[in-house]
C-alpha positions in Angstrom: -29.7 -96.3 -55.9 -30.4 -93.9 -58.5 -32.4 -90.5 -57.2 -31.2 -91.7 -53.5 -30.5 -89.0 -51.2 -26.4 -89.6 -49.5 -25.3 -87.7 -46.7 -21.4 -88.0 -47.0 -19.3 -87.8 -43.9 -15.2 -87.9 -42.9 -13.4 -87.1 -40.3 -12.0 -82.9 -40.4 -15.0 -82.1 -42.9 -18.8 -80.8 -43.1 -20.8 -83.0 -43.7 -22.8 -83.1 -47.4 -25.8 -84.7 -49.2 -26.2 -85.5 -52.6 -28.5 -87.1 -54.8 -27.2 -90.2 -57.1 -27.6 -88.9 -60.7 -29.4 -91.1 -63.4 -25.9 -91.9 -64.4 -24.6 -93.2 -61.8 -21.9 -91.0 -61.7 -21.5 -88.9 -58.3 -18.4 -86.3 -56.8 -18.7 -85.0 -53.0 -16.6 -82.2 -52.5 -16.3 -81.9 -49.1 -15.2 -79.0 -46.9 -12.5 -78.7 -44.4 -13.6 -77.3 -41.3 -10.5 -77.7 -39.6 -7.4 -74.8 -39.2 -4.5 -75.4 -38.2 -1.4 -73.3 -37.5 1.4 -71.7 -35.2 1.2 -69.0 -33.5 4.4 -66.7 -32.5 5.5 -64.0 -31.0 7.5 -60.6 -32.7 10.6 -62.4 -33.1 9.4 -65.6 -34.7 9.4 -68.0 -31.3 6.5 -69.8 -30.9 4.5 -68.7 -27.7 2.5 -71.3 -25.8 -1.1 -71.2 -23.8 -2.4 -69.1 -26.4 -6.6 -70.1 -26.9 -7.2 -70.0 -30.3 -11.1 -70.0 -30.9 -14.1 -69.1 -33.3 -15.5 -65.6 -32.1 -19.1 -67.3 -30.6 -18.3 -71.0 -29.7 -17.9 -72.6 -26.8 -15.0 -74.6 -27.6 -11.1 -73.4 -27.8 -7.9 -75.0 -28.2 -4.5 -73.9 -26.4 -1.3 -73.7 -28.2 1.1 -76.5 -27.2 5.2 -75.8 -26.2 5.9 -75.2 -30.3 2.9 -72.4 -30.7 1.5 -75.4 -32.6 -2.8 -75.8 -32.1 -5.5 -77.3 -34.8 -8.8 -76.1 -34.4 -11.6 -78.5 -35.9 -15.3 -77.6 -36.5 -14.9 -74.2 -37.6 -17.4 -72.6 -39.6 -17.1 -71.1 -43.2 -17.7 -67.6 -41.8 -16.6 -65.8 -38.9 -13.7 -64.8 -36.9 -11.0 -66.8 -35.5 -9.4 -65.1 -32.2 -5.9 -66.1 -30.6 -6.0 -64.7 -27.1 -3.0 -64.6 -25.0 -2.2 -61.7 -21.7 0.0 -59.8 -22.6 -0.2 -59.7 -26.0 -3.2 -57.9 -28.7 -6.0 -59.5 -29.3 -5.6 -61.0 -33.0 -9.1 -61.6 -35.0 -9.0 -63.2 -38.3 -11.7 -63.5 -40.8 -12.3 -67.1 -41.7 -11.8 -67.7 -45.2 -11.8 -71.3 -47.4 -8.5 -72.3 -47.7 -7.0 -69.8 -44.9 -3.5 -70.5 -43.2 -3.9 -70.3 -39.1 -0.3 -69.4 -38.8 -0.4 -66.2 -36.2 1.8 -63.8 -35.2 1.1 -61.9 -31.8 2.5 -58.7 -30.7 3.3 -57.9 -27.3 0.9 -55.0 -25.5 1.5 -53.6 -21.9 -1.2 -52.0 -20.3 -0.6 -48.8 -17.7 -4.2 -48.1 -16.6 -5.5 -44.7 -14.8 -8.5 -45.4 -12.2 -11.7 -44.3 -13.5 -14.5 -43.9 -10.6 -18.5 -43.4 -11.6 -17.5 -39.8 -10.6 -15.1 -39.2 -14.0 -18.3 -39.8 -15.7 -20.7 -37.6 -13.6 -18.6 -34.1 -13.4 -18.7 -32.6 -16.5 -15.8 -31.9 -17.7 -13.7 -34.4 -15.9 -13.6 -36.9 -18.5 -12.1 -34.7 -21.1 -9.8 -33.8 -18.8 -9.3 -37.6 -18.2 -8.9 -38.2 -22.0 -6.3 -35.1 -22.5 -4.2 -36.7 -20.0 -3.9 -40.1 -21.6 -3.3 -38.1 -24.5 -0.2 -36.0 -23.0 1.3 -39.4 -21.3 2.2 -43.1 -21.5 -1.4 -43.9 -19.6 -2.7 -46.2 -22.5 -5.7 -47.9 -20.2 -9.0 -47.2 -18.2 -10.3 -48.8 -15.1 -14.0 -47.9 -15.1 -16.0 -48.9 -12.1 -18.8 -50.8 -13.5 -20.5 -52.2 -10.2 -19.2 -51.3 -6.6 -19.7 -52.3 -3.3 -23.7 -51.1 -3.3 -24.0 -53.7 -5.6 -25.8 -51.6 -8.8 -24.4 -51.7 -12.3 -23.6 -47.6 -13.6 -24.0 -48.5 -17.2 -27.6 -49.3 -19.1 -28.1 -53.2 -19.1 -31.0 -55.8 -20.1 -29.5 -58.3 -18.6 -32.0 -60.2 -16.8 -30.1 -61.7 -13.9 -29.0 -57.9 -13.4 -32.3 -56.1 -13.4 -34.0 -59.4 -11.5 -32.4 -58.6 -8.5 -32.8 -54.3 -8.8 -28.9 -54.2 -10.0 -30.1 -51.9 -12.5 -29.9 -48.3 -12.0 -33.1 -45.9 -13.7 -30.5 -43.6 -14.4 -27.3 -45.7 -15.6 -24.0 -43.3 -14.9 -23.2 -43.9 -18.4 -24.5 -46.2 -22.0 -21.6 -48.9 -22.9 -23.0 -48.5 -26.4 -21.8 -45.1 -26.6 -18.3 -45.0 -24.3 -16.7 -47.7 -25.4 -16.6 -47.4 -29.0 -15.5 -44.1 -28.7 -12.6 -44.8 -26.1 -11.7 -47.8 -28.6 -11.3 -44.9 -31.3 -9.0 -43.6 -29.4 -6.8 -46.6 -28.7 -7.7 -46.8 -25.5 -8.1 -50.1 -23.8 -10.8 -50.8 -21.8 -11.0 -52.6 -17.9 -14.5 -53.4 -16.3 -14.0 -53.1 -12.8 -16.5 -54.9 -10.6 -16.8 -55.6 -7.1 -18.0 -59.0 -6.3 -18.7 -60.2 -3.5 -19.7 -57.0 -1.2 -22.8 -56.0 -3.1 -25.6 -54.6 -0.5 -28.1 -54.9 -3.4 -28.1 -58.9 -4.5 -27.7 -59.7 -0.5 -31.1 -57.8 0.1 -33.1 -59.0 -2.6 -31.6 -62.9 -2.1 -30.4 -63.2 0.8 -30.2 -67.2 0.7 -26.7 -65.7 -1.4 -25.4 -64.0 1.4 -23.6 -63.9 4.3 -26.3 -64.5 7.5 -26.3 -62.5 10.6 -26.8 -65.8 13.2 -28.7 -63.0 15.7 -31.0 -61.2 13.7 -31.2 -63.6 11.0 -30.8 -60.7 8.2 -27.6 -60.6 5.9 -24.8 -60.1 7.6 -23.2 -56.4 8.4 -19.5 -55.3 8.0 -18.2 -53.0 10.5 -19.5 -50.0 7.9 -22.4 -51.7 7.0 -22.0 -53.6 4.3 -23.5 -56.7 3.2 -21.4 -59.8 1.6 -22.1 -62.5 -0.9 -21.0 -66.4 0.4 -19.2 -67.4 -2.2 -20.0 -71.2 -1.7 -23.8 -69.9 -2.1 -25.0 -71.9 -4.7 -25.6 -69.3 -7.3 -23.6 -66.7 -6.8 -20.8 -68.0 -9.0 -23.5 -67.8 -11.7 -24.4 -64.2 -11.4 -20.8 -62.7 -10.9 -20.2 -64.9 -14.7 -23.6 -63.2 -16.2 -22.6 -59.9 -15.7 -18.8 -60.6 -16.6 -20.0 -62.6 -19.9 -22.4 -59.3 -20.6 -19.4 -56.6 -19.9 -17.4 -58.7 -22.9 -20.5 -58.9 -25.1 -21.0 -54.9 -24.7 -16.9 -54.8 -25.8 -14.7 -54.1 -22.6 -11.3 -55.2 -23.4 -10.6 -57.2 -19.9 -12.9 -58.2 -16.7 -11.4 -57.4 -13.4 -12.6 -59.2 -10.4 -12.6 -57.1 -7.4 -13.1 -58.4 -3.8 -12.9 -61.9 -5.1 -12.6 -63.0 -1.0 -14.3 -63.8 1.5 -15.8 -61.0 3.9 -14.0 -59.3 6.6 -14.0 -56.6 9.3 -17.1 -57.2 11.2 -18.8 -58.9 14.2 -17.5 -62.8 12.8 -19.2 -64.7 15.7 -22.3 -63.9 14.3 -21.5 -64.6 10.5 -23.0 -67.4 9.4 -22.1 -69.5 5.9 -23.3 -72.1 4.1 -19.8 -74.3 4.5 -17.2 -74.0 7.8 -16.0 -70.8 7.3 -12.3 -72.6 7.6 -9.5 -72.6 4.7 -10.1 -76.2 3.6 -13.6 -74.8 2.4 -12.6 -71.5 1.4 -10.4 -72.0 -1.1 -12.7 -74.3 -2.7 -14.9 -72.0 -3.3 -12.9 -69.4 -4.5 -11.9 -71.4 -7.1 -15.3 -72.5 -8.4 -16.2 -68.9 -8.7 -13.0 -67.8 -10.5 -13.7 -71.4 -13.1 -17.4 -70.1 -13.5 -16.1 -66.8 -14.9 -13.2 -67.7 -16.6 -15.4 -70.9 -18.5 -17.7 -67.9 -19.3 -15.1 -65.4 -20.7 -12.7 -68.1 -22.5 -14.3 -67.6 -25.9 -15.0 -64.0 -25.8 -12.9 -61.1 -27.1 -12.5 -60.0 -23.3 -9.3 -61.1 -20.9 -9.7 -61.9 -17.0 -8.2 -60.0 -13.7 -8.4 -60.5 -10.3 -7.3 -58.0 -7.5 -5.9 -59.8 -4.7 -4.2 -58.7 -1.6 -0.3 -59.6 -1.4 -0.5 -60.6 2.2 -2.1 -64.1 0.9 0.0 -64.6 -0.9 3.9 -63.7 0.5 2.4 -66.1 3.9 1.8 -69.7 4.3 -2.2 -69.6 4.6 -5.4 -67.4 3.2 -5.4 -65.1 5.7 -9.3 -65.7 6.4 -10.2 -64.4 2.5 -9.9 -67.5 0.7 -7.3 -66.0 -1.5 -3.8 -68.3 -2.3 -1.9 -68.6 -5.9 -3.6 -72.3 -6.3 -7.1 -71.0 -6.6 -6.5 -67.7 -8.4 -3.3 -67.9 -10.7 -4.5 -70.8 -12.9 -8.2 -68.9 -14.0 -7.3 -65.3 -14.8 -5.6 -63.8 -17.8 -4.4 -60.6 -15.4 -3.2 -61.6 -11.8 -3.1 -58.1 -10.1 -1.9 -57.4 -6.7 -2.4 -54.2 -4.9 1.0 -53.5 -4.2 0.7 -50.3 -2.5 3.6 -49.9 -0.1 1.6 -48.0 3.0 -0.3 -50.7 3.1 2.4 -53.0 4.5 3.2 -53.8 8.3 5.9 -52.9 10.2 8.5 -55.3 9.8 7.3 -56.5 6.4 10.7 -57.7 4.2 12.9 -56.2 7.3 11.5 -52.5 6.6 9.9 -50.8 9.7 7.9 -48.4 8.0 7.4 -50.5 4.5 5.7 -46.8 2.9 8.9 -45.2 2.5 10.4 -48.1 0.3 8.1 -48.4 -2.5 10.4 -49.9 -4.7 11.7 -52.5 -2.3 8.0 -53.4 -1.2 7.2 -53.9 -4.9 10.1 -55.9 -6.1 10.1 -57.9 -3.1 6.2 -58.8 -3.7 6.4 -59.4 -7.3 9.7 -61.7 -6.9 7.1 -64.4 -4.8 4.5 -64.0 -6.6 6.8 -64.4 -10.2 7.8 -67.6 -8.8 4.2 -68.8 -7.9 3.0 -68.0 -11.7 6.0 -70.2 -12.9 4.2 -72.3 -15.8 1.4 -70.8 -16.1 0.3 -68.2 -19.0 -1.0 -65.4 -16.3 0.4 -62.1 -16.5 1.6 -60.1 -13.2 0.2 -56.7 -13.6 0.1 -54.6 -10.3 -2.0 -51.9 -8.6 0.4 -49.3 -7.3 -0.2 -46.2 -5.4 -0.8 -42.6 -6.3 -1.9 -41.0 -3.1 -0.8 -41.1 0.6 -2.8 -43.4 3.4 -3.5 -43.0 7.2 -0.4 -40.7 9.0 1.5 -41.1 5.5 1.9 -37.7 3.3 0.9 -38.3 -0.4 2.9 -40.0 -2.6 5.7 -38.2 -4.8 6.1 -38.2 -8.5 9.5 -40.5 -7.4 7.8 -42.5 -5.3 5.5 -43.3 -8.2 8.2 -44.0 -10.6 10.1 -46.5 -7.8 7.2 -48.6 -8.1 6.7 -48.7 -11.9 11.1 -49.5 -12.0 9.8 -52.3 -9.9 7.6 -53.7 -11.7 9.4 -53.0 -14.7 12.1 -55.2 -13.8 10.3 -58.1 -12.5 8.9 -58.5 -15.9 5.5 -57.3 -15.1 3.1 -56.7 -17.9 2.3 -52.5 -17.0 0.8 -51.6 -13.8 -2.4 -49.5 -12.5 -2.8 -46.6 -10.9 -5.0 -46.2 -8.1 -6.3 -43.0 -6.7 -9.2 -43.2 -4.9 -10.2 -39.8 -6.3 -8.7 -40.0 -9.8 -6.3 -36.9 -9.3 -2.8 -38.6 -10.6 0.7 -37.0 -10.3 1.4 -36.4 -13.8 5.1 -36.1 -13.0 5.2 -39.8 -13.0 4.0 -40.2 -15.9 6.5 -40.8 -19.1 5.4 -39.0 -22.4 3.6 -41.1 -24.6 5.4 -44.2 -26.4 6.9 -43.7 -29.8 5.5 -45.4 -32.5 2.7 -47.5 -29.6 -1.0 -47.6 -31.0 -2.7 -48.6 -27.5 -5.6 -50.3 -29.5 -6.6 -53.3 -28.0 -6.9 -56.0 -31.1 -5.0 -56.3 -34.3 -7.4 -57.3 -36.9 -5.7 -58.4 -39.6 -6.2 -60.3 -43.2 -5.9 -64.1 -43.1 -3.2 -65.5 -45.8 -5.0 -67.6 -48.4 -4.6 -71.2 -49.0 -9.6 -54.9 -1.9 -10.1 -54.3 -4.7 -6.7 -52.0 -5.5 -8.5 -49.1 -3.4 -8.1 -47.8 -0.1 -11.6 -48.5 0.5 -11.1 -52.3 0.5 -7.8 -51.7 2.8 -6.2 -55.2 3.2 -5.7 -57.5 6.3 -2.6 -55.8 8.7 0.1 -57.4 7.5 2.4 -59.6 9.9 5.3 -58.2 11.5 8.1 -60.2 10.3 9.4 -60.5 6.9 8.0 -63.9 5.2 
């Protein structure tokens, strides 16, 4: 046995070779590649659903009811993330020996709606900046892909420029807008419509939605094409282009028409299942998995935007969208709560626009108790703007829905203004002592769509 080559193996531990000395004499250290910890909150109490991962893998572990997880195969360099809404990213530097206890602290997010055009005008971005600066804004919602389906920012990605989703003149480089953002503690929201996207439905249409009479993709009522969500494939491009916004360092995803299509000629829709609720959801679901398997070890969190109507009725409402399918994927579950866009009759109000606070609290009570056991967050799109017949909001009006959502625990809330001009009178000075940086990077110990252009179903004209 002398001069043999042994490979030594146990369970929790890299493996090792060594070679049998002439003396016979041989010690194997091996190396732990496990880490194990808790992870809590500010106070001390443990926090549960947590994934704790290796920055790069493609396996993560969740925190059980005591904060308690124990991640095995980790490597001797790199960083371990723990990952929970709600709360700052944590990184850790791996280190031999390291202790994987982790303390979280608690973030709230109050975005401002950034369109394409925020980047285009000059000047308006500064302006955009000096207002964050002024107020308790701490967040950006930059459009990253609307409903014409091409991608503002500068991208290799190949699915992306397969299909002619990428622009010769990108609206803006990643490379160059995030960092700096970041540097000013700002955090960062891709939003991206998915399923309307005129470009992807021309250049595939096999993905789309199929016009039964003219046998081209399908046309909404303003001429829009629509991804089919049970396509095969589709689920697999929305994930590529989520997975690349976390690789280029957005802080969140947020899924935007994440439905089926609407508002259009519907005898002459074709799809590739029955266009009926038992196949709908389905669907949904897969497409929401795909994307959150894609994003689950990534520094980047999930959102959805999802009308309330499917969710404070019994059924989908034709769109595929219900708690079931959508809660259990997504970091962010975010509602566009905008009051105007409420029925008469809605919660016993006959013009549901002039009780913004009601509308909200009413909303997110249902939907609290739908997200009961689960680790989503409830962060709403409210309104800054006025719709149809309705004036525009007021600086109170504002404020009634942020109370709201203040009270029902939710974690911030968004504000959407189809042309980015916000009521600053809403708007509370910024927080004392807040650094609205996304991640805490710290030292281990050793040892549709919120906006009025995606305007939701008419709601139903009784209270549910």
């Amino acid at each position: 046995m002398r001069g043999a080559t042994l490979t030594v193996e146990a369970p929790g531990h890299d493996a090792a070779e060594a070679t049998v000395p002439e003396d016979g004499g041989l010690a194997v250290e091996l190396r732990s590649n496990v880490v194990a910890g808790t992870v809590t909150d500010a106070d001390g109490a443990p926090v549960a659903g947590v994934r704790v991962f290796v920055e790069g893998s493609e396996t993560a572990v969740v925190t059980d009811e005591e904060g308690a997880y124990e991640l095995a195969g980790v490597p001797e360099s790199g960083v371990l993330m723990a990952k929970r809404a709600g709360y700052r990213l944590v990184e850790l530097a791996l280190a031999d020996g390291m202790v994987g206890d982790i303390s979280l602290e608690p973030f709230e997010v109050r975005a401002l709606y950034a369109p394409a055009a925020i980047f285009e005008a000059p000047g308006r971005l500064d302006a955009m900046l000096a207002l964050l600066d002024r107020t308790e804004a701490n967040a950006l919602v930059i459009d990253v892909k609307e409903t014409d389906g091409r991608l503002f920012h500068a991208t290799d990605l190949p699915e992306a420029v397969e299909v002619g989703a990428v622009r010769e003149a990108p609206i803006f480089d990643l490379e160059e807008l995030l960092p700096m953002l970041r540097d000013r503690g700002i955090y960062t929201i891709a939003r991206m419509v998915v399923m309307k996207d005129n470009t992807m439905a021309s250049a595939r249409p096999e993905l789309a939605v199929m016009n039964t009479a003219t046998g081209e993709p399908w046309r909404d009522n303003i001429g829009g094409a629509w991804l089919d969500p049970a396509a095969p494939g589709v689920a697999e491009y929305i994930a590529a282009i989520a997975g690349d916004l976390a690789a280029k360092g957005f802080d969140e995803v947020q899924l935007d028409y994440i439905r089926f299509f609407s508002d259009g000629p519907y005898a002459v829709a074709d799809t590739n299942l029955p266009n009926t609720q038992s196949f709908r959801l389905p669907a949904i679901q897969r497409v929401l998995r795909v994307v959150s398997e894609e994003l689950e070890t990534t520094r980047a969190f999930l959102g959805a935007d999802v009308f309330p109507i499917s969710f404070i009725v019994p059924d989908d409402q034709g769109i595929g969208q219900r708690p079931e399918v959508i809660m259990p994927y997504v970091d962010y579950f975010c509602p566009m709560v905008y009051p105007s866009h409420y029925g008469p009759g809605v919660f016993g109000f006959d013009v549901p626009n002039n009780y913004p606070y009601e509308v909200v609290d009413r909303t997110l009570e249902i939907m609290n108790r739908q997200a009961e056991g689960l680790p989503v967050v409830i962060r709403p799109w409210i309104q800054d703007f006025g719709y149809g017949s309705f004036p525009p909001y007021s600086a109170d009006q504002v404020r009634a829905q942020m109370t709201a959502a203040a009270e029902r625990e939710a974690g911030g809330w968004m504000i959407w203004n189809a042309r980015a001009t916000f009521t600053e009178a809403a708007l509370g000075p910024p927080r004392d002592g807040e650094d609205a940086g996304p991640t805490t990077s710290v030292e281990p110990a050793p040892s549709a769509s919120p906006p009025a252009s995606d305007e939701p179903p008419a709601a139903p004209s009784a209270s549910p």
